[in-house]
C-alpha positions as CSV (number, residue, x, y, z in Angstrom):
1,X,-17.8,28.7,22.3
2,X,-14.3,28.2,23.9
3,X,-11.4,28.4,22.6
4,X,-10.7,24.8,22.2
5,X,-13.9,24.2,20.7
6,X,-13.3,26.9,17.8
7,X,-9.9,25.3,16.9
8,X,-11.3,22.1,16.8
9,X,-14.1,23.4,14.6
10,X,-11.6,25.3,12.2
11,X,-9.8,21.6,12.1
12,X,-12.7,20.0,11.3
13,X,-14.1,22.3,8.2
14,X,-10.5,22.7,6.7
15,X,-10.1,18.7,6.9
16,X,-13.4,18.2,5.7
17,X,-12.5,20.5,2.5
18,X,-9.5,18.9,1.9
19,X,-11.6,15.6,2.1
20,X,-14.1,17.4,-0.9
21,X,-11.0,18.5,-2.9
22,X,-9.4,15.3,-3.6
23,X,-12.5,13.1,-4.1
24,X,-12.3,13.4,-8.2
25,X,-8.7,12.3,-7.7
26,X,-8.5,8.4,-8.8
27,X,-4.8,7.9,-9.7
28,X,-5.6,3.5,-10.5
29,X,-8.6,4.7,-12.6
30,X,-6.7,6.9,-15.1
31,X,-3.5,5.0,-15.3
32,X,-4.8,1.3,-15.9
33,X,-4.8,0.1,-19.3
34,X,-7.8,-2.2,-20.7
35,X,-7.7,-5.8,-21.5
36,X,-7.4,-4.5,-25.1
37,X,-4.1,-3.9,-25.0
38,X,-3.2,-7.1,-23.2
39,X,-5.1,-9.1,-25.9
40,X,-2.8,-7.4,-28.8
41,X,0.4,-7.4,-26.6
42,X,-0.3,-11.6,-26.4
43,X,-1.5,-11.8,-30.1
44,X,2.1,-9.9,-31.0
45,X,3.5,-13.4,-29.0
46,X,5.2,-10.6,-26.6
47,X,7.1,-9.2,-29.1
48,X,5.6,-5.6,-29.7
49,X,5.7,-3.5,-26.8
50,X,2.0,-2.8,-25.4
51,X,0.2,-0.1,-27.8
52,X,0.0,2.4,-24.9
53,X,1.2,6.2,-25.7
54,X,0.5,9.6,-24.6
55,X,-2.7,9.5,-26.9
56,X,-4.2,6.7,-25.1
57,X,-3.8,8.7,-22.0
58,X,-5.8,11.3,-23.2
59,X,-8.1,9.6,-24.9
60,X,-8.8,7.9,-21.6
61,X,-9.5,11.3,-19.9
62,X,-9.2,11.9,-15.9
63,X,-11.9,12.7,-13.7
64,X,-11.1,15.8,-12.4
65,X,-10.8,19.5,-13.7
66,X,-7.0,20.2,-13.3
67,X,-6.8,23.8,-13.2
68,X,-10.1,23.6,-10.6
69,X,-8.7,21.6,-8.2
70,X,-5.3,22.9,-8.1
71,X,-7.0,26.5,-7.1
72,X,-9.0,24.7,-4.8
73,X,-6.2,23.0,-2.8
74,X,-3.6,26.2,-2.7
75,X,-6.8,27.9,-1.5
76,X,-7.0,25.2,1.4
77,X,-3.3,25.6,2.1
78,X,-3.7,29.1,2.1
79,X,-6.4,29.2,4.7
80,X,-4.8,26.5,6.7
81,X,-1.9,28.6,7.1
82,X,-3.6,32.1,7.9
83,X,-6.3,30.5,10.4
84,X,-3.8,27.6,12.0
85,X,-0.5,29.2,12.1
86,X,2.6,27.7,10.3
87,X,3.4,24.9,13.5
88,X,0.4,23.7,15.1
89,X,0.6,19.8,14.2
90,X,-2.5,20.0,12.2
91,X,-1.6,22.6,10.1
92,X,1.7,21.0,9.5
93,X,0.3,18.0,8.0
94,X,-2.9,18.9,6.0
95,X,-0.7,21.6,4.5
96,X,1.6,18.6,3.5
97,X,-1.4,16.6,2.5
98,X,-2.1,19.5,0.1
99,X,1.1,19.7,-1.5
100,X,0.5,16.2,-2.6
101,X,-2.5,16.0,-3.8
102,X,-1.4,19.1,-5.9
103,X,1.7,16.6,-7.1
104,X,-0.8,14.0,-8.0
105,X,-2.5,16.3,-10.2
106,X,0.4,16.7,-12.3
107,X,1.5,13.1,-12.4
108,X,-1.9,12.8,-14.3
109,X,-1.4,15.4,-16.2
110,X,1.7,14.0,-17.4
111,X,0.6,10.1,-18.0
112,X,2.1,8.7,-21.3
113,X,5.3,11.2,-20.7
114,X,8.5,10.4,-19.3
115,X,7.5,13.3,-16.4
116,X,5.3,10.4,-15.0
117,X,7.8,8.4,-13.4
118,X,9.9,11.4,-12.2
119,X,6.9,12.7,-10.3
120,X,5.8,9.0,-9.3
121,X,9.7,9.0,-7.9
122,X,9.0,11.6,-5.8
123,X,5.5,10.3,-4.6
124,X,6.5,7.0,-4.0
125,X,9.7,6.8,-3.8
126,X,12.8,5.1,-6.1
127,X,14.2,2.0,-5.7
128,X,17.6,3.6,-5.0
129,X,16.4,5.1,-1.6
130,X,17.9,3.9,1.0
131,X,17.0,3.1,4.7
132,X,20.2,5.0,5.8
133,X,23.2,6.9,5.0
134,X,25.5,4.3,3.3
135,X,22.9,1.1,4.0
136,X,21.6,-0.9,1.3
137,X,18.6,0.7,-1.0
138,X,14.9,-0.8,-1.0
139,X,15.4,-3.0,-3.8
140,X,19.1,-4.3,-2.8
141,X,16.8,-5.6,0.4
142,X,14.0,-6.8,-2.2
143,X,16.3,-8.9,-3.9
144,X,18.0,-10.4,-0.5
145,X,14.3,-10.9,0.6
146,X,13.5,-12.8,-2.4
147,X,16.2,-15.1,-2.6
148,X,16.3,-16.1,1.3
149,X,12.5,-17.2,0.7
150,X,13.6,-19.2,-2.4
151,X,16.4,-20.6,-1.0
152,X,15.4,-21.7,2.5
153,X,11.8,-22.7,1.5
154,X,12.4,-25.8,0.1
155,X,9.6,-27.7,-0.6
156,X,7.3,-25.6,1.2
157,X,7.5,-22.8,-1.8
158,X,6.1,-24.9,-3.8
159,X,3.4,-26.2,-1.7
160,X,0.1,-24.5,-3.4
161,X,-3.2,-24.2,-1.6
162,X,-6.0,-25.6,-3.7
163,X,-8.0,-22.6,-5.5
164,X,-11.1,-24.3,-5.4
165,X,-13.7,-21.9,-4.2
166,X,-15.2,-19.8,-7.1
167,X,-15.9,-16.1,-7.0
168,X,-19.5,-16.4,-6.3
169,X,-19.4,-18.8,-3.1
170,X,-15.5,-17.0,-2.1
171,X,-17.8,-13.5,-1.5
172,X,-19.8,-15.2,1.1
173,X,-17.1,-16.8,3.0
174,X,-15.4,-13.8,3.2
175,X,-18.5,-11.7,4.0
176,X,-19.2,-13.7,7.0
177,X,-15.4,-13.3,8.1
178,X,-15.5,-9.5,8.2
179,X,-18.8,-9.7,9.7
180,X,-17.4,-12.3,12.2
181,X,-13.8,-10.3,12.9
182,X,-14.7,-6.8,12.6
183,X,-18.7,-6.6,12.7
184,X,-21.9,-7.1,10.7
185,X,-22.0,-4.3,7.9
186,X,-18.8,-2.8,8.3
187,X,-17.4,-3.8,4.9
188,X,-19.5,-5.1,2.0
189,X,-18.0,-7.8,-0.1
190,X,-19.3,-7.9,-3.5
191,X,-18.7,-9.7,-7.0
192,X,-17.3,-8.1,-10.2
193,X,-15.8,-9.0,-13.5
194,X,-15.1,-5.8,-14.4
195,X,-11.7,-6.1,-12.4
196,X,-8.7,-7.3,-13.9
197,X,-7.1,-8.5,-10.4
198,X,-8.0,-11.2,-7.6
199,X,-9.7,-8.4,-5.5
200,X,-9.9,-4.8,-5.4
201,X,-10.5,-2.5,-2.4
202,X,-13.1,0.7,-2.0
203,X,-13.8,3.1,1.3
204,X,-16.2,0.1,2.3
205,X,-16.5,-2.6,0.2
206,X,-13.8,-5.3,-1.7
207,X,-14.7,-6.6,-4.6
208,X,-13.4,-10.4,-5.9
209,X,-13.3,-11.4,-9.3
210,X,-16.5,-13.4,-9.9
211,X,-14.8,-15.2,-12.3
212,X,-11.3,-16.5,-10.4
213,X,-11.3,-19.7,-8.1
214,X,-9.6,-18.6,-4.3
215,X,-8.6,-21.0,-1.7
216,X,-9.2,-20.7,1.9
217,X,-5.5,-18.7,2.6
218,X,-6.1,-16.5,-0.1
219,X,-9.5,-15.1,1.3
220,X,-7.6,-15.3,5.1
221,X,-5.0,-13.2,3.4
222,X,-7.4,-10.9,2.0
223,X,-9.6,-10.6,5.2
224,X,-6.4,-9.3,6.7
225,X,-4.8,-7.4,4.1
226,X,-7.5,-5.3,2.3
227,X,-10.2,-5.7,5.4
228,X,-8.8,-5.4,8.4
229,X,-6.0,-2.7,6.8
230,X,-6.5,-0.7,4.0
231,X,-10.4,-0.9,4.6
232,X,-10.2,-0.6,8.2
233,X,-8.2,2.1,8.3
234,X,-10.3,4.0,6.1
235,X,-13.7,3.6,8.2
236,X,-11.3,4.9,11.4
237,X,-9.6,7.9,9.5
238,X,-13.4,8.9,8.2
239,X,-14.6,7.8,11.9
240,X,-12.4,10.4,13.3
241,X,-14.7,13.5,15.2
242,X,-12.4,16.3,13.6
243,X,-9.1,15.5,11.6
244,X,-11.6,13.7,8.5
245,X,-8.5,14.0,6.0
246,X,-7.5,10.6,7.9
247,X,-9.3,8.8,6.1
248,X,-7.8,9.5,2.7
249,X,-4.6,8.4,1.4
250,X,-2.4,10.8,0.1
251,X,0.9,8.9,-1.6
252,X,2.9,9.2,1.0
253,X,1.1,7.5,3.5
254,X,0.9,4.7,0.9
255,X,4.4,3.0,2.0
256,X,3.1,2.7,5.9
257,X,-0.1,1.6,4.3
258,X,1.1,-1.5,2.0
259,X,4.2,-2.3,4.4
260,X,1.1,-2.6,7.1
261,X,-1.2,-4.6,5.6
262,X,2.0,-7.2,4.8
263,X,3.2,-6.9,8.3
264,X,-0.5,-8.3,9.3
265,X,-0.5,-10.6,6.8
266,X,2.6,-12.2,8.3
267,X,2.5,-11.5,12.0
268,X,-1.3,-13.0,11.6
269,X,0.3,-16.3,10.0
270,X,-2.0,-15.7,6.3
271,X,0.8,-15.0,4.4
272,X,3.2,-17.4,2.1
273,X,6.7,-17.5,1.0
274,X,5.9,-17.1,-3.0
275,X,3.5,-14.2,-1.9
276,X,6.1,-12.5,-0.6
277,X,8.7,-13.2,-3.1
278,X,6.6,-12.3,-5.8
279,X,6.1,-8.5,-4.1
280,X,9.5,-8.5,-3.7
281,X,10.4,-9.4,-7.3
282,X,7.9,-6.3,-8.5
283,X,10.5,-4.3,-6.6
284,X,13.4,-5.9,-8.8
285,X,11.0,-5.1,-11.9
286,X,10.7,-1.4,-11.0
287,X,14.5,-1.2,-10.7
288,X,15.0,-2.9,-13.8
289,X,12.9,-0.2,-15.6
290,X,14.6,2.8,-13.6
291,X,17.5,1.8,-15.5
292,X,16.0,1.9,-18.8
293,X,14.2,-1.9,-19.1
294,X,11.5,-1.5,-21.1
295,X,7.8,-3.2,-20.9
296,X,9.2,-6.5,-22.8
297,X,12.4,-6.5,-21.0
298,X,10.7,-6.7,-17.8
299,X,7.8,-8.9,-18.8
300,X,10.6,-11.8,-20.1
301,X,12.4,-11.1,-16.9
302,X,9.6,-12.1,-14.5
303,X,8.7,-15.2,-16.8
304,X,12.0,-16.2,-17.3
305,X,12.0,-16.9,-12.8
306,X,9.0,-18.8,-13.3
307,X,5.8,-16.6,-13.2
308,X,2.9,-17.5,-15.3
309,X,2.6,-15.7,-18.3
310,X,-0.6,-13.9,-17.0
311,X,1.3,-13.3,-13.8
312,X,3.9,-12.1,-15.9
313,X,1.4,-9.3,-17.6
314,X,0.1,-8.3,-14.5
315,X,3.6,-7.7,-12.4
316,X,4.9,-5.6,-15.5
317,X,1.4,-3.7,-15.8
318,X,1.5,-2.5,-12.7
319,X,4.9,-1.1,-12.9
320,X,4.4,0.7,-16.4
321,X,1.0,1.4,-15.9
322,X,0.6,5.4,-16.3
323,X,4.1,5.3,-18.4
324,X,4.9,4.4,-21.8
325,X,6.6,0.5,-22.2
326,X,9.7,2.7,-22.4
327,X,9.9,5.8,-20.3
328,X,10.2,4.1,-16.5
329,X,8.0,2.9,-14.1
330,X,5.1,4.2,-11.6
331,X,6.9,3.3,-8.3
332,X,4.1,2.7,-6.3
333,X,4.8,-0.9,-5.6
334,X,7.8,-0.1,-3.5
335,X,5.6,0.3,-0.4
336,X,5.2,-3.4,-0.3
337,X,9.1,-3.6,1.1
338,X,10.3,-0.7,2.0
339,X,6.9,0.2,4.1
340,X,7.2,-4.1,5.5
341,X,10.5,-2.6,7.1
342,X,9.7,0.6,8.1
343,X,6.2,-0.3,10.3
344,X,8.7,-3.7,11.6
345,X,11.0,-0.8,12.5
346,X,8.4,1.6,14.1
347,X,6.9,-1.2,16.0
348,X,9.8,-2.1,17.6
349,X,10.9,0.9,18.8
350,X,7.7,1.6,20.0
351,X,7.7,-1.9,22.0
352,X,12.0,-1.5,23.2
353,X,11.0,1.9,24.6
354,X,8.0,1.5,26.4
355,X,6.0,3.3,24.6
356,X,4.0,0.1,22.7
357,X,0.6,1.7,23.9
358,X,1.4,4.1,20.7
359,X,1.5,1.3,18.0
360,X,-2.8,0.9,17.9
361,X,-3.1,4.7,16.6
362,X,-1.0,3.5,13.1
363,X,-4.6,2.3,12.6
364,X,-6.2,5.1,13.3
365,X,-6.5,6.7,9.6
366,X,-4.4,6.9,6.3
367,X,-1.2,7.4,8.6
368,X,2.7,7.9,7.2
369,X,5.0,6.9,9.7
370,X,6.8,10.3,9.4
371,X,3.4,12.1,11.3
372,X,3.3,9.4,14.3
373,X,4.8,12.7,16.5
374,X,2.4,15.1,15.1
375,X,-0.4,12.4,15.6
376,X,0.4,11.5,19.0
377,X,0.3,15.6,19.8
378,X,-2.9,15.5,18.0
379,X,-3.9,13.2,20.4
380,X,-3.0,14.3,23.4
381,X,-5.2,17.4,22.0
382,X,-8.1,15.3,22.2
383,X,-8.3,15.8,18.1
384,X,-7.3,12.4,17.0
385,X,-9.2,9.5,18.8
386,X,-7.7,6.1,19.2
387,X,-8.9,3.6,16.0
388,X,-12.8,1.6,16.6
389,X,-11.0,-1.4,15.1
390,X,-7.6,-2.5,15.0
391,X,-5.8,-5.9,14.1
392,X,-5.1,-8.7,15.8
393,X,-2.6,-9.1,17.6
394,X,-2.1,-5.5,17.3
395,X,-5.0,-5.2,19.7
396,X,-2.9,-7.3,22.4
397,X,0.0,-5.6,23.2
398,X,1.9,-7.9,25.7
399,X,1.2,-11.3,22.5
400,X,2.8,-8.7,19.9
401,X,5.8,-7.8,22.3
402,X,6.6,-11.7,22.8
403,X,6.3,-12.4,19.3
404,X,8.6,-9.6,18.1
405,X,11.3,-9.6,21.2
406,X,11.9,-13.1,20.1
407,X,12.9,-11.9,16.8
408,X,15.6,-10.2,18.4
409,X,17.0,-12.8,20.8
410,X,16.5,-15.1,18.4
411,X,19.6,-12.7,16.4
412,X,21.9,-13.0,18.9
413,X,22.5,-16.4,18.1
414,X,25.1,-17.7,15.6
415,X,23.0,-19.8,13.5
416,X,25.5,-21.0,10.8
417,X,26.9,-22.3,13.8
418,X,24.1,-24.0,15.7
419,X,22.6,-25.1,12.2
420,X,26.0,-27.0,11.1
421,X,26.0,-28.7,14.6
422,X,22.2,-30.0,15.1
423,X,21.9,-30.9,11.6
424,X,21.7,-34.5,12.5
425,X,18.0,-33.9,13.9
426,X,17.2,-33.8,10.3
């Protein structure tokens, strides 16, 4: 056996491991909370903060033995370094992807404490980070987002797309739109009303709510978003000959992951301007309960701007989920804006410097913009292969570079300007 061939074989059985290792790990499972407490925070009329503490946690249980799996992974990071060396680019990041996982373990061991949302904070993210040294943080950009799309959409934020297709018939449209965009039997779409959400996404399924109505843009939107993304990605990271441990998410790579499926959603025209509002005002939420907002605080907040009251429930959920209604929030949802500007940013870069050939291998597994380098070295290694499916347009290079260089001449135009002097073609 060469040389090459035992390092790639050393890759391959440590990723593999790492795969094994993490597979009890199911962060959503153990921090939802069951329709039980939504029907008694409702009955309360919203006045008694949900009946979630660190009790209910426990009670609920995780799926994994703690003390097992941390042993397991240090042992993993252990042998990575002694067989791999401290440098070589795969031993730089499955070491990394250790580390987390081991931090995941202890944000459920501390669910229903206020250690949750420190440790989410470093997981996820805050909404004080900013993009750079003295530039605005994530949510200050949330809240710009949010008010340009309710400001300058008019009439078209509230034009609503008919919900009209129920669960049952909505499976079997979208079914034959995977089948029909990324191939017959690549992702199974099934019905459930065990979900408390539109739609929910595995390794190679997505699941609708059997008993919600869709309309034809919000199974477009889903096609792009949970197929063609966080699905597809998946079946390419676990695709991959040798580095496997691509086709697991580990948090970090969770803000490239949501900021790319909304990038599709947009670039491939399925999105709308209340969608995106409405992920940007989760943002504002998980601010609000950085600073101390509790679950009530947050809920009146979002129904106070005009979500329903079940919208309402399921914005602030999401954001204390894992807490307690007073002790902060899981941060998680920041990927939806500050991943949107980071993959904008990488593409563009990759696109002004000649290098746009790069931008198909974000596809390629679970990626985090901060290992594009190491994954491009990993390539050129012949250890990561290029992704079996990726996007459109992100599958036609010189389409993507029109669409996005016009952004940017687009810019250079004063449009206070132009917009006070053609505003009699209105």
């Amino acid at each position: 056996m060469s040389e090459a061939d035992a390092y790639s074989r050393t890759i391959k059985e440590l990723s593999d491991r790492i795969v094994e290792a993490q597979r009890p790990i199911r962060v959503l499972t153990a921090i939802n909370w069951d329709d039980q407490v939504k029907q008694d925070f409702f009955a309360s009329g919203f006045k008694e903060q949900p009946k979630v503490d660190r009790g209910y946690y426990e009670a609920k249980g995780i799926s994994l033995d703690p003390i097992a799996t941390r042993s397991e992974l240090r042992m993993i990071q252990g042998e990575i370094l002694s067989r791999l060396g401290p440098v070589a680019p795969a031993s730089v990041m499955m070491r990394f992807m250790c580390e987390q996982y081991l931090q995941v373990v202890d944000l459920l061991e501390s669910r229903g404490t206020e250690q949750f949302a420190q440790i989410s904070g470093l997981l996820y993210g805050t909404p004080n980070d900013v993009f750079h040294v003295g530039g605005p943080t994530i949510a200050d950009l949330a809240e710009q987002m949010r008010h340009i799309l309710e400001g300058l959409a008019g009439e078209i934020m509230e034009m609503e797309d008919a919900r009209s297709i129920d669960g049952t018939t909505a499976v079997g449209i979208l079914q034959r739109q995977l089948d029909s965009s990324m191939g017959p039997g690549k992702i199974d779409v099934r019905a459930d009303d065990g979900i408390a959400a539109d739609a929910a996404a595995g390794a190679d399924y997505i699941k609708l709510n059997e008993d919600k109505f869709f309309s034809q843009r919000d199974l477009d939107l889903l096609e792009a978003h949970e197929g063609w993304v966080h699905v597809g990605t998946t079946l390419n990271g676990l695709a991959q000959p040798v580095c496997t441990f691509l086709g697991k998410a580990a948090p970090r790579s969770t803000v490239t992951q949501e900021g790319l499926a909304v990038l599709t959603e947009m670039i491939n025209m399925r999105s709308h301007p209340r969608r995106l509002a409405k992920l940007m005002h989760r943002i504002e939420g998980i601010k609000m309960a950085t600073e101390g907002a509790t679950f009530i605080e947050v809920f009146e907040a979002f129904r106070t701007d005009g979500l329903s009251e079940d919208e309402a429930w399921s914005a602030a959920h999401r954001i204390f989920r894992g807490s307690l209604p007073d002790a902060g929030p899981f941060t998680k949802d920041l990927g939806y804006g500050k991943g949107l500007v980071l993959t904008l940013l990488y593409v563009r870069l990759a696109i002004q410097t000649g290098k746009a050939h790069r931008i198909p291998l974000l596809f390629c597994g679970k990626v985090d913009l901060l290992d594009m380098s190491v994954l491009h070295q990993l390539e050129e290694e012949g250890l990561v292969e290029q992704p079996d499916f990726v996007p459109p347009p992100f599958n036609d290079l010189p389409a993507l570079t029109v669409a996005l260089s016009l952004g940017g001449f687009m810019a250079k135009l004063d449009w206070t300007r132009l917009e006070a002097d053609y505003s009699s073609l209105i």
